[in-house]
C-alpha positions as CSV (number, residue, x, y, z in Angstrom):
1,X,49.2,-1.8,-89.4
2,X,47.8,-0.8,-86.3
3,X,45.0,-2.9,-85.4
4,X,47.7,-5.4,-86.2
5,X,50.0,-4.5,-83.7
6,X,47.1,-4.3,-81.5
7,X,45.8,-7.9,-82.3
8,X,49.2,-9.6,-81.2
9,X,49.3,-7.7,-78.4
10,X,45.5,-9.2,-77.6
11,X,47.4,-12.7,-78.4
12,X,50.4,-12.5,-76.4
13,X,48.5,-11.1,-73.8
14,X,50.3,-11.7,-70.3
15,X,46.6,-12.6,-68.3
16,X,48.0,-15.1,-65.7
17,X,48.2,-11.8,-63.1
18,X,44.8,-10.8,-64.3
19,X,41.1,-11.3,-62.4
20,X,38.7,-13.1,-64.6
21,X,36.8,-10.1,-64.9
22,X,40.0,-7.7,-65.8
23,X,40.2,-10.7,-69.0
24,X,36.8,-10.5,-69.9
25,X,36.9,-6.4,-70.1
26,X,39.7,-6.2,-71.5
27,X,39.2,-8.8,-74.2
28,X,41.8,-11.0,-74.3
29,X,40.5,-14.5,-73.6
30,X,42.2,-16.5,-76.6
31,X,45.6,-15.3,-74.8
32,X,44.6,-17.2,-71.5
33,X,47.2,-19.8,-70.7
34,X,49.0,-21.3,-67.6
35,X,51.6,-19.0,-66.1
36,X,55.3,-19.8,-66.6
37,X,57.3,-19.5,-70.1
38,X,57.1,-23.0,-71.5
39,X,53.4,-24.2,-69.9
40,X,52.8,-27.7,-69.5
41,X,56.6,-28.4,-67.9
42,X,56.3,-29.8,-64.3
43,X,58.5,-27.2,-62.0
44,X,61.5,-26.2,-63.8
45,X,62.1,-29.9,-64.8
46,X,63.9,-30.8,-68.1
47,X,62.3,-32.9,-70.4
48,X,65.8,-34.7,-71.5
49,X,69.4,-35.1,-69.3
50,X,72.0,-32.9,-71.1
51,X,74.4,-35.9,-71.1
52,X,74.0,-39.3,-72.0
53,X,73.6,-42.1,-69.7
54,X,77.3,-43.8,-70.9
55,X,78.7,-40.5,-70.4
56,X,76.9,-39.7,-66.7
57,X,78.3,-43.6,-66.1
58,X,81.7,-42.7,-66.7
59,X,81.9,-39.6,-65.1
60,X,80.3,-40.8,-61.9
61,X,82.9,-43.7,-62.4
62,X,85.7,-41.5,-62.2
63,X,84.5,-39.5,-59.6
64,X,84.0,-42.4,-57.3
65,X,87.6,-43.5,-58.2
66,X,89.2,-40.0,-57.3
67,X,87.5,-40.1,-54.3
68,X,88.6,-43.8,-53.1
69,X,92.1,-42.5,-54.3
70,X,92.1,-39.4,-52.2
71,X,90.8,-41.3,-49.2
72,X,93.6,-44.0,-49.3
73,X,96.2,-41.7,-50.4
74,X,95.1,-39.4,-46.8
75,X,95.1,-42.9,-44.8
76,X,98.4,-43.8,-46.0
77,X,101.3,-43.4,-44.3
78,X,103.9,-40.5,-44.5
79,X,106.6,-42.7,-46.2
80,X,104.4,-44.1,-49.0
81,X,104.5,-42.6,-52.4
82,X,101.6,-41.9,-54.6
83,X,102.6,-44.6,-56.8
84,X,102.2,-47.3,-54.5
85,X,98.8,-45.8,-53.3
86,X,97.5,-45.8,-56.5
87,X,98.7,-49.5,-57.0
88,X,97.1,-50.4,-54.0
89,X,93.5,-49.0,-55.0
90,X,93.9,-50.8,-58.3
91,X,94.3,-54.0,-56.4
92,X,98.1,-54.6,-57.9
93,X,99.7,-53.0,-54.7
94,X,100.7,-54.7,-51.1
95,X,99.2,-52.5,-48.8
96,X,102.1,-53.4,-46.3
97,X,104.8,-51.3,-48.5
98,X,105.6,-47.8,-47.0
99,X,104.7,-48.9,-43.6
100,X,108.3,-50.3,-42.4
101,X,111.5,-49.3,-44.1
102,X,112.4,-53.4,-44.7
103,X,109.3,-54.0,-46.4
104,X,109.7,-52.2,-49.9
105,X,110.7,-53.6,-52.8
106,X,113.6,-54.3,-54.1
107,X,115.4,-51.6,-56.4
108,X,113.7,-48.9,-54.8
């Protein structure tokens, strides 16, 4: 049981700290590997996205549209409601409504 114990220790050996000489008197040259946790990964960097492309599309869609949203709804003026803002980003608005009092719709 011991010189089990004491053979995956020799195997698991952590030697990437170690001189070559330190490996060699200690005896643990099959454990020799790169340093790191998962050796043979280039700096940290995933081997796979954790979404999908579609999904990373749509997302990055929606993003971009808040954003054009927000930035129209702030360079709108003080009368216009959200409604018409968002109409207007569609393409379905008239950018001229909320600007004078005459120009609005009828009904509203």
């Amino acid at each position: 049981m011991a010189k089990s114990g004491t053979e995956e220790w020799r195997r698991n050996a952590d030697t990437h700290k170690m001189s070559a000489e330190e490996v060699r008197a200690t005896g643990v040259e099959a454990s020799m590997r790169p340093p790191g946790r998962g050796p043979g990964e280039v700096l940290h960097q995933r081997g796979r996205l954790p979404y999908g492309p579609g999904t990373m599309a749509l997302v990055g869609f929606g993003i971009v549209g808040v954003i054009g949203y927000l930035v129209l709804y702030q360079n709108a003026r003080p009368g216009t409601p959200a409604t018409e803002v968002a109409k207007v980003a569609v393409g379905h608005g008239d950018p001229a409504v909320g600007r004078d009092p005459e120009k609005r719709p009828e009904g509203k």
